[in-house]
C-alpha positions in Angstrom: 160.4 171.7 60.5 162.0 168.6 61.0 161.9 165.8 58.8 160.6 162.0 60.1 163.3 160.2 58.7 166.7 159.7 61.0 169.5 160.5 59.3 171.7 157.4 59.7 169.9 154.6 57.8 172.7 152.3 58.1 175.7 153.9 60.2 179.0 151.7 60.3 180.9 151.9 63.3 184.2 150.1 62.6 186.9 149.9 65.5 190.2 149.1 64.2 192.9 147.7 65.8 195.8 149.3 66.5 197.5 147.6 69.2 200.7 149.0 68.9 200.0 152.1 70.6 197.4 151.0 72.9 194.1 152.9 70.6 191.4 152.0 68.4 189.2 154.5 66.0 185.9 154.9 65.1 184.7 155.3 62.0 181.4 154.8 59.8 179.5 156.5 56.9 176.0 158.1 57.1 173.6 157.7 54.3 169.7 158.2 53.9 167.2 155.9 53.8 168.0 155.8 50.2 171.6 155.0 50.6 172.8 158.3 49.5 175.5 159.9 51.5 175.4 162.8 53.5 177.7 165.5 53.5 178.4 168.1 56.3 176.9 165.9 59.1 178.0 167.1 62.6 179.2 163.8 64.6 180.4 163.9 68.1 181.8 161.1 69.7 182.0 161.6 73.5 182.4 159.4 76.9 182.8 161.2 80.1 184.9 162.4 81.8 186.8 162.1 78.4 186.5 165.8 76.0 184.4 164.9 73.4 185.9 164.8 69.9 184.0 166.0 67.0 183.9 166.0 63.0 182.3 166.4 59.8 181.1 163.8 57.1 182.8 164.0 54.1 181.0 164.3 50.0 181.0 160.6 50.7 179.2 160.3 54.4 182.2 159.0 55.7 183.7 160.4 59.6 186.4 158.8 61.1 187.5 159.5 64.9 191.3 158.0 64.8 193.4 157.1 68.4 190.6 156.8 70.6 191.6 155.0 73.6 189.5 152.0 74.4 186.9 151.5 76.7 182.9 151.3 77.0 180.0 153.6 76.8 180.9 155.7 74.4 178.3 157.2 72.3 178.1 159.0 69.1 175.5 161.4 68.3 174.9 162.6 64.6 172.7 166.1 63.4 172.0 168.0 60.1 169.5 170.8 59.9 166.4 169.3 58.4 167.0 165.5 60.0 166.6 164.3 63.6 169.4 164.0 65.5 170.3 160.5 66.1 172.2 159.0 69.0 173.9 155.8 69.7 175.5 155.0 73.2 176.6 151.6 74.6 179.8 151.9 72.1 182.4 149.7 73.1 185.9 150.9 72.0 188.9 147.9 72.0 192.0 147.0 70.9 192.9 143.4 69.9 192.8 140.8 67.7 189.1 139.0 68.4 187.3 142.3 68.2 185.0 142.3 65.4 185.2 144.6 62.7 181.9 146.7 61.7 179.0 146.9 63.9 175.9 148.3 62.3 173.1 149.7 63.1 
């Protein structure tokens, strides 16, 4: 059975600039409601027609998804056994220097 409770609480998106070779990268932490972090969380990061690229949290709930080219709707999707899956799309990728730097959510 499933547990109610979505497993990013607070997930961190930050896009960072690279603007020397044309990419950005994506890269957050995933914690529980409580703030702890969790390890071992599948996250795919995909935007069609674009392969999707895919990793693993880290002991500290941290993923990072380096030279991803930029552009909209991306969309990350994050699962663990025992939590929902949870998915964000409407990602905006860019490179530059007026981009912000975290989006949460």
């Amino acid at each position: 059975m499933k547990k109610a409770a979505i497993i990013p609480a607070i997930l961190i998106l930050a896009l960072s600039l690279s603007a020397q070779v044309g990419t950005g990268n994506v890269q957050g932490r995933i914690v529980t409601k409580e703030g702890k972090p969790l390890a071992g969380v599948k996250v795919i990061l995909s935007r069609p027609p674009l392969a999707d690229q895919k990793t693993t949290t880290g002991p500290a709930g941290s993923y990072r998804f380096p030279s991803v080219f930029p552009g909209p709707d991306y969309s990350v999707t994050t699962d663990l056994a025992d939590y929902k899956t949870a998915v964000r799309s409407g990602v905006f990728v860019a490179v530059g220097p007026d981009h912000p730097a975290f989006e949460r959510w």
